[in-house]
TIRO-2110 file (N, C-alpha, C; in Angstrom, 1 decimal):
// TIRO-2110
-4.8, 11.9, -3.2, N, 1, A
-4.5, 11.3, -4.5, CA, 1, A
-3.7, 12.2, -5.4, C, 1, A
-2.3, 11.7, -6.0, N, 2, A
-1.9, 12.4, -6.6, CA, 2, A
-2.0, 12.4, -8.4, C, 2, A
-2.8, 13.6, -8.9, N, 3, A
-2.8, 13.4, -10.3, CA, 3, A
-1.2, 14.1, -11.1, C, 3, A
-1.0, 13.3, -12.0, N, 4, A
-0.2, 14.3, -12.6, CA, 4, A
-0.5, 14.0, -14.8, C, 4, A
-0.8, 15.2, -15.1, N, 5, A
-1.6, 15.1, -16.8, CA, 5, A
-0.2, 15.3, -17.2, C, 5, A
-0.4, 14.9, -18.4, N, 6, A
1.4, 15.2, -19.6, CA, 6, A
1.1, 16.7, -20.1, C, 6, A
1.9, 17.7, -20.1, N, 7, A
2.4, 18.9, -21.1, CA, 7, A
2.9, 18.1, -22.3, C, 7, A
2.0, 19.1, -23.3, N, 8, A
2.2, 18.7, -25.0, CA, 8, A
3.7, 18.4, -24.9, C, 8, A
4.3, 17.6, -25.6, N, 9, A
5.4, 17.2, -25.8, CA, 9, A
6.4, 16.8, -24.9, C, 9, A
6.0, 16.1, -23.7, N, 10, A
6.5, 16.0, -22.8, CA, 10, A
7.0, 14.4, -23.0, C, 10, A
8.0, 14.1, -22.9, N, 11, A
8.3, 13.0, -22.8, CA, 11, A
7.6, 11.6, -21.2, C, 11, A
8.0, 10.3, -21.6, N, 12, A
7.1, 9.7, -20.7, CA, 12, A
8.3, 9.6, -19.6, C, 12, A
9.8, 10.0, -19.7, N, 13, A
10.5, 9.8, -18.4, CA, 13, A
10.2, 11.2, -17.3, C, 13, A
10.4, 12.2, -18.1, N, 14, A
10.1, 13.2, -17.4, CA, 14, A
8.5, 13.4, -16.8, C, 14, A
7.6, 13.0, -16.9, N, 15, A
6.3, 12.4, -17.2, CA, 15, A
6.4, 11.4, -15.4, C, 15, A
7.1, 10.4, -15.6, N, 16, A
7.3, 9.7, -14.6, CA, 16, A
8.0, 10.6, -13.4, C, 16, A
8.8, 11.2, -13.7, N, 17, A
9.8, 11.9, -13.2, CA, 17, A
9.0, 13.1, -11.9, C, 17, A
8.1, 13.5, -12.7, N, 18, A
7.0, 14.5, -11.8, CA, 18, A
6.4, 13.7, -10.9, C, 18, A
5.5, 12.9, -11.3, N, 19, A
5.0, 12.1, -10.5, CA, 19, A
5.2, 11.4, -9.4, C, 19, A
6.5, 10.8, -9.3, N, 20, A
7.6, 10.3, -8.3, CA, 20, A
7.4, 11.7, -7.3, C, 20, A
8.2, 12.7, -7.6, N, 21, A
8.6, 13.8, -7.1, CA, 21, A
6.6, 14.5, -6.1, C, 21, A
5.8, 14.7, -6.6, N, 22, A
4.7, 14.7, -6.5, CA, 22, A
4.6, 13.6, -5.1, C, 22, A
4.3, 12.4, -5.5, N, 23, A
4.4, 11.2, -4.2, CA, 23, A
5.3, 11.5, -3.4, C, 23, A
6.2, 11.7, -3.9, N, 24, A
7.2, 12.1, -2.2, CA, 24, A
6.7, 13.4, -1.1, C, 24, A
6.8, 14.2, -2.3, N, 25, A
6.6, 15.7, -1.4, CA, 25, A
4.6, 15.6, -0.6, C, 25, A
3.9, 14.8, -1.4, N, 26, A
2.7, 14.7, -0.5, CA, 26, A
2.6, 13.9, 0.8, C, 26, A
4.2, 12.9, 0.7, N, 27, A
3.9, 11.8, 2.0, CA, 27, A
3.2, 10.5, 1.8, C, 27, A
2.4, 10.2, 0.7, N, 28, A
1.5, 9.4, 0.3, CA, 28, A
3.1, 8.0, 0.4, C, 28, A
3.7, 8.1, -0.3, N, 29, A
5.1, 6.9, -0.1, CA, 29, A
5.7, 6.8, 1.9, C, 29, A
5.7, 7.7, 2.2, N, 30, A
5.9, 7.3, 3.5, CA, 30, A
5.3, 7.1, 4.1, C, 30, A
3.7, 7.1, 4.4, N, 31, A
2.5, 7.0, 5.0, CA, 31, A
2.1, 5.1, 4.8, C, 31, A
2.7, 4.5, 3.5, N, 32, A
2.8, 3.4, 2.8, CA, 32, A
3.9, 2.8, 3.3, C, 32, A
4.8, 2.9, 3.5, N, 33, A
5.5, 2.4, 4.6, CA, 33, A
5.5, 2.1, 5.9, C, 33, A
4.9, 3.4, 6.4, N, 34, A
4.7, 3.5, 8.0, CA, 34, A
3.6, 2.1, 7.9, C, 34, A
2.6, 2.0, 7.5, N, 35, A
1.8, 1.1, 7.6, CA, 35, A
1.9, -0.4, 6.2, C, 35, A
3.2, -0.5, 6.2, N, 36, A
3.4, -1.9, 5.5, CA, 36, A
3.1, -2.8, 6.5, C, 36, A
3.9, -2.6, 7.5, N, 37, A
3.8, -3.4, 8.5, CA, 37, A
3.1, -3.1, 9.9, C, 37, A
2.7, -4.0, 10.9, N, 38, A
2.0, -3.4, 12.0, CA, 38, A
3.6, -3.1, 13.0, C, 38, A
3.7, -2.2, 13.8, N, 39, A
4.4, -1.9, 14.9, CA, 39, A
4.1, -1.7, 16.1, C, 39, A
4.2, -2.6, 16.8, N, 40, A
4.1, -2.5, 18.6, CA, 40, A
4.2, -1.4, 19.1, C, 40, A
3.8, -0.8, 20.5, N, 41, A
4.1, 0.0, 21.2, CA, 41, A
5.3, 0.3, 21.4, C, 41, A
6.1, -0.3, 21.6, N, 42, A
6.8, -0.6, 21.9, CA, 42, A
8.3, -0.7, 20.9, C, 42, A
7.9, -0.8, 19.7, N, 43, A
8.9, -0.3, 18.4, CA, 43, A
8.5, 1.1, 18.2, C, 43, A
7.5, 1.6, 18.7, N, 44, A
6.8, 3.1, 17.9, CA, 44, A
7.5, 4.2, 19.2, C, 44, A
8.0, 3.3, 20.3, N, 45, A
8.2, 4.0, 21.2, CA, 45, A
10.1, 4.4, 21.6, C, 45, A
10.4, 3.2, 21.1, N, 46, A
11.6, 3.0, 20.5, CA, 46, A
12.2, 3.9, 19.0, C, 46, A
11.3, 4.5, 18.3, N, 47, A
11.9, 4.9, 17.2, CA, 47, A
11.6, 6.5, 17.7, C, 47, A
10.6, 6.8, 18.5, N, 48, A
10.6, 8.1, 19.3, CA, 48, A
11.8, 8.7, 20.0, C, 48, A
12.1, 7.6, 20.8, N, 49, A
13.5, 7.7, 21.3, CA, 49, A
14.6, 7.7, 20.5, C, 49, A
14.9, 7.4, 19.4, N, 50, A
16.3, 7.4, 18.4, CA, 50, A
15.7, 9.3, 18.0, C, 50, A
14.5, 9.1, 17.6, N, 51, A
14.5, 10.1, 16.4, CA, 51, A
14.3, 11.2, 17.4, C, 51, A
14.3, 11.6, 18.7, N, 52, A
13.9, 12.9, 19.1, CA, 52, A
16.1, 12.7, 19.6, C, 52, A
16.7, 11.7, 20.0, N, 53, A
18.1, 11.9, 20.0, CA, 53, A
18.5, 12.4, 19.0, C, 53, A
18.5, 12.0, 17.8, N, 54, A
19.0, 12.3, 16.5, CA, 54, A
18.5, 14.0, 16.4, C, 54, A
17.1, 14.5, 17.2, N, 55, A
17.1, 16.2, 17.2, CA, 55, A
17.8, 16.8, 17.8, C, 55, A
18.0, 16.2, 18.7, N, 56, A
19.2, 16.8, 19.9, CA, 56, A
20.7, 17.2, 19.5, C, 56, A
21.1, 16.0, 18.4, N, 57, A
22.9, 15.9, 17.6, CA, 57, A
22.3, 16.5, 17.1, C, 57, A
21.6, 17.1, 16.3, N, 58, A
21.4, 18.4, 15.3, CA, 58, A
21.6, 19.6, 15.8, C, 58, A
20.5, 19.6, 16.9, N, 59, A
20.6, 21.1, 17.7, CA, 59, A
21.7, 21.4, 17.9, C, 59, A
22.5, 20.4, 18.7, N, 60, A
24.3, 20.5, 19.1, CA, 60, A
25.1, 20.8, 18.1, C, 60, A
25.0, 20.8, 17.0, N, 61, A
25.9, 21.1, 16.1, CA, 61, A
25.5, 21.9, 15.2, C, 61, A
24.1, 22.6, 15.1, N, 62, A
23.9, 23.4, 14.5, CA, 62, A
22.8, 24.5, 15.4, C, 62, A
23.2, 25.1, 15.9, N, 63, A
22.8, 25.4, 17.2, CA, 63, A
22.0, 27.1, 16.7, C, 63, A
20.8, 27.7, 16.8, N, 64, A
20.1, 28.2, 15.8, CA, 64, A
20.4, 29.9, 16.3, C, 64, A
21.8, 29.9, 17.3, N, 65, A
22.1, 31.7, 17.7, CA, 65, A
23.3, 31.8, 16.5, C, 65, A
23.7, 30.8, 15.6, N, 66, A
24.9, 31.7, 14.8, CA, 66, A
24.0, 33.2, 13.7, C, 66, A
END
């Protein structure tokens, strides 16, 4: 659970602004997605496959002996 308290004089965008930033960096927003919906074996197995390709064009192009 993410809290976030106001600093005296803090305005309420900046205020929001933390908070947002806070839920991202803990995962709590992605974690909420992953499970909006249910996913098959079968999509979960499929997105393994894109996303460990997509490590591979990285490694190739940014290749970690420079």
């Amino acid at each position: 659970m993410v809290v976030v308290k106001a600093k005296p004089g803090e305005s309420m965008d900046r205020l929001i602004q933390r908070f947002r930033k806070r839920i991202i960096q803990s995962g709590v927003l992605l974690e909420y997605r992953e499970r909006e919906r249910h996913k098959t074996q079968a999509e979960k197995r499929k997105e393994n496959k894109y996303r460990v390709a997509h490590l591979r064009e990285i490694q190739k192009k940014y290749p970690k002996d420079q």
